[in-house]
C-alpha positions in Angstrom: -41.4 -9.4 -23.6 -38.2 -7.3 -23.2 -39.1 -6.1 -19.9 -40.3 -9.7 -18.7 -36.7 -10.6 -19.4 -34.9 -7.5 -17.9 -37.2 -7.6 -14.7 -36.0 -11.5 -14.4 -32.4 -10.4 -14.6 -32.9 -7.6 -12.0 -34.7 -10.3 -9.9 -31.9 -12.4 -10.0 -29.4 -10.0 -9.5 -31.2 -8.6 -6.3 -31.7 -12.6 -5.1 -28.1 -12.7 -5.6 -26.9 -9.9 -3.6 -29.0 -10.9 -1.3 -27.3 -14.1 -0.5 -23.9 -12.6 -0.9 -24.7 -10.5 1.8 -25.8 -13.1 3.8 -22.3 -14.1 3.2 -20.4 -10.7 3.8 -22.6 -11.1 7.4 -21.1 -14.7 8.2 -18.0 -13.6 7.4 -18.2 -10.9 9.9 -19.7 -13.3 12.2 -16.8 -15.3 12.0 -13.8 -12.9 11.5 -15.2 -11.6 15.5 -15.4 -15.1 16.8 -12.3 -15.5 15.5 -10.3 -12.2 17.2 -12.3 -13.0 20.6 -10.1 -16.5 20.5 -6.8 -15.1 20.2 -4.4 -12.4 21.3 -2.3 -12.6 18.5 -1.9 -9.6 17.2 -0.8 -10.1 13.6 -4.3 -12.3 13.3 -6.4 -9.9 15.0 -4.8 -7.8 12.4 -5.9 -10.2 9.2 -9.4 -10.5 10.5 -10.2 -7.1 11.4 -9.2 -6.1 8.1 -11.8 -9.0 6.4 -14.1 -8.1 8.8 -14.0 -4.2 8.0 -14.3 -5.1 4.2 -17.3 -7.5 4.8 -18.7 -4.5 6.5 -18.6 -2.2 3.3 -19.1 -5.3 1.1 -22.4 -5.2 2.9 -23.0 -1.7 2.4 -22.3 -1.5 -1.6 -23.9 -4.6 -2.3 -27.1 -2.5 0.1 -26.6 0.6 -2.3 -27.0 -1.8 -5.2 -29.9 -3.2 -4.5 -31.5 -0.1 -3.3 -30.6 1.6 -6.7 -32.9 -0.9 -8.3 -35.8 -1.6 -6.0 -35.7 1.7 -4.4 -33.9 5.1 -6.1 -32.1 5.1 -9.0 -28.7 6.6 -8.9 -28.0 9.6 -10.7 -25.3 11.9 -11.1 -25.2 15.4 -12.8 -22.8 17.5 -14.2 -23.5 20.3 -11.7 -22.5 17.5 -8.8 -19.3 16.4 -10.1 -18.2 19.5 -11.6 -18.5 21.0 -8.4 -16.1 18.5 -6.2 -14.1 17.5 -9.5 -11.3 19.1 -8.1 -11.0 17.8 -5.0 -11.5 14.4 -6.9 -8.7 14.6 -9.1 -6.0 16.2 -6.0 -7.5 13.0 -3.9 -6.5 10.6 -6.7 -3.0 12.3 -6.7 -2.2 11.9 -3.6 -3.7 8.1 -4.0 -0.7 7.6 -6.4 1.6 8.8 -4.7 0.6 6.9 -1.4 0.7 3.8 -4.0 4.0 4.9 -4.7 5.2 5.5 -0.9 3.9 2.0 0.1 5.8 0.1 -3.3 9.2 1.8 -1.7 8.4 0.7 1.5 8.0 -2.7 0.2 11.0 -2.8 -2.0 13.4 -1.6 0.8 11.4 -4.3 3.7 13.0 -7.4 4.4 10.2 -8.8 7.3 7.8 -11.4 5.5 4.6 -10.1 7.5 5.3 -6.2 7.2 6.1 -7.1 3.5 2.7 -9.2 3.0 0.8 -6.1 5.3 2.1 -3.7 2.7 1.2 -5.7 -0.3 -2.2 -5.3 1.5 -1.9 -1.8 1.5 -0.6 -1.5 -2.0 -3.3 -3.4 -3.4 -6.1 -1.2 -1.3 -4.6 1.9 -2.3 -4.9 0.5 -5.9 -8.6 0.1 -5.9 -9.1 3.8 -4.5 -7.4 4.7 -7.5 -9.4 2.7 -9.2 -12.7 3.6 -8.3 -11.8 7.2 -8.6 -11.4 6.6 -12.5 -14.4 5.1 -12.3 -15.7 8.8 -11.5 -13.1 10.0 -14.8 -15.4 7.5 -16.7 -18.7 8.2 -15.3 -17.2 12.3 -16.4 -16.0 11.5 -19.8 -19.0 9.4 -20.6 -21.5 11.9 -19.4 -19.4 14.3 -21.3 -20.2 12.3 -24.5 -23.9 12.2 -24.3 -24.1 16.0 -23.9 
């Protein structure tokens, strides 16, 4: 009975992604229709950056639903041991970009630059973010061992 349960759940979840990408697709639909109508830079600016989020959107919500109806994802030791390095200098430099852009922000006076930063500030943040994901995935793998 379990299982009928779990398999419902994964059903819906799949059905769900599903339409969200249907969504992230629209979205890109629009956020072009939208740039082709104007030369103003600043909101050719604002919708290429939706549109190029939509974009991966689409993509991870893809890799989700492929990790359950297709291949499940794994992840060894052996892999991230062997770019763990690399990983951890990335996410340095992340924080210090994170830093960077909060200086450039405190010292900026211009409204747009100021809310483009904040955008940058906030993107730089979730690469920090999903590389301690990857600490997690490490310390919990760690754990079962």
């Amino acid at each position: 009975m379990a299982n009928g349960k779990g398999q419902e759940r994964t059903d819906k979840l799949i059905n769900t992604l599903r339409q969200w990408q249907g969504i992230e697709r629209h979205a890109i639909d629009t956020t072009s229709k939208i740039m082709e109508k104007t030369d103003n830079l600043l909101i050719r600016q604002f919708m290429e950056i939706i549109r190029n989020d939509s974009v991966q959107h689409h993509r991870v919500q893809q890799f989700i639903i492929d990790s359950l109806t297709k291949q499940a994802v794994s992840l060894t030791h052996e892999e991230l041991a062997q770019v763990w390095d690399e990983i951890q200098a990335h996410d340095e430099v992340e924080r210090k970009t994170i830093q960077m852009a909060e200086e450039c922000k405190e010292e900026c006076s211009f409204f747009v630059q100021r809310a483009l930063l904040s955008y940058l500030i906030a993107d730089e943040k979730k690469h920090d973010f999903i590389l301690q994901e990857l600490e997690t995935f490490k310390k919990n793998m760690t754990r079962l061992s």
